[in-house]
N, C-alpha and C positions, 0 to 999 in steps of 0.2 A: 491437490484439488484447489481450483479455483473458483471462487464467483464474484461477477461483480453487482452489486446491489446501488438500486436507484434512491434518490430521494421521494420521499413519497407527500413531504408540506411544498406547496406552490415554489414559494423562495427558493428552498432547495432544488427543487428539481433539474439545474441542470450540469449540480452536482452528484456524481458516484461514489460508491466508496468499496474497496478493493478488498477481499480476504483473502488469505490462501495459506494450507499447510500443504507442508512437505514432507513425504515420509523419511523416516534419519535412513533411510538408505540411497536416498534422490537428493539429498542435502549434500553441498559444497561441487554439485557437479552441473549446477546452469539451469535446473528444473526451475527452479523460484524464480532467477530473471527471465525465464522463459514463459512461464506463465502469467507476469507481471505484465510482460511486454502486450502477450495474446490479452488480457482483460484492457489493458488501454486502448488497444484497435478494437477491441469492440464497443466500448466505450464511446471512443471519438464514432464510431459507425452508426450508434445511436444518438449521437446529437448532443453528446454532452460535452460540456465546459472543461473539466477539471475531476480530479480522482481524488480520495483523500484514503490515505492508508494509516492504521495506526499499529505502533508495536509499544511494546512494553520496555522499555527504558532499560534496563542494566543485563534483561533475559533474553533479547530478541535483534542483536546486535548485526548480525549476519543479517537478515532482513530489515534491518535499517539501512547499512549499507548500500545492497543492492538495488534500495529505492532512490537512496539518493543518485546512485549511478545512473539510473536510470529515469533522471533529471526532478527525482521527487525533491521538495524543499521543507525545511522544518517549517510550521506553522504554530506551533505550541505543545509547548512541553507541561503536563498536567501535574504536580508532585503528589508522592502516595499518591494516586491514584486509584492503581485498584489492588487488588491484592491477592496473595496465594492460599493453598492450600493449607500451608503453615501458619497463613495469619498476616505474614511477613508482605509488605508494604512496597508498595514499586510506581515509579512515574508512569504517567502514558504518554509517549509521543505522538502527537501528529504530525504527518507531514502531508503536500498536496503535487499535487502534478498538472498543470494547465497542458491540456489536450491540442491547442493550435499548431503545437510545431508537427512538421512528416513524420509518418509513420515511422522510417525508416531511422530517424534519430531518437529515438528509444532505445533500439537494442543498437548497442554499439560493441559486438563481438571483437 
């Protein structure tokens, strides 16, 4: 599943920001760059600037990757940030993705 969600302060507004999970059976087989790709064209369809996606620094690796593939770029790396159910302590990444370039140079199959 994916959604993407607006900003909702003035400033922000004409920033997005991306979520999506994948079920571990739809993992490593293109679901997640494919959904990425679909939330940015809807994105840039609604008038926005720029995406920002965030994953969790040492668990969510595979989903960093594919954003950056998919021309996302680091923005800031948050340390401990948030943390698990253990307690146990993890960065947050963000990365963004400016919406001006074609559709079509997103997904690069």
């Amino acid at each position: 599943a994916g959604t993407p969600h607006h900003a909702r302060a003035t400033a922000r507004r004409p920033t997005g920001e991306a979520r999506i999970v994948v079920a571990p059976e739809y993992r490593n087989k293109g679901a997640g760059r494919s959904l990425m790709h679909n939330l940015c064209e809807i994105a840039r369809d609604e008038g926005l600037e720029k995406v920002i996606f965030e994953v969790v620094g040492d668990r969510e690796d595979a989903a960093r990757h594919t954003a950056q593939a998919l021309g996302f770029a680091l923005v800031a790396r948050l340390s401990d940030h948030v943390r698990d159910y253990d307690g146990t302590t993890h960065d947050l990444i963000m990365l963004e993705r400016r919406l001006e370039e074609a559709a079509s140079d997103l997904l690069n199959l």
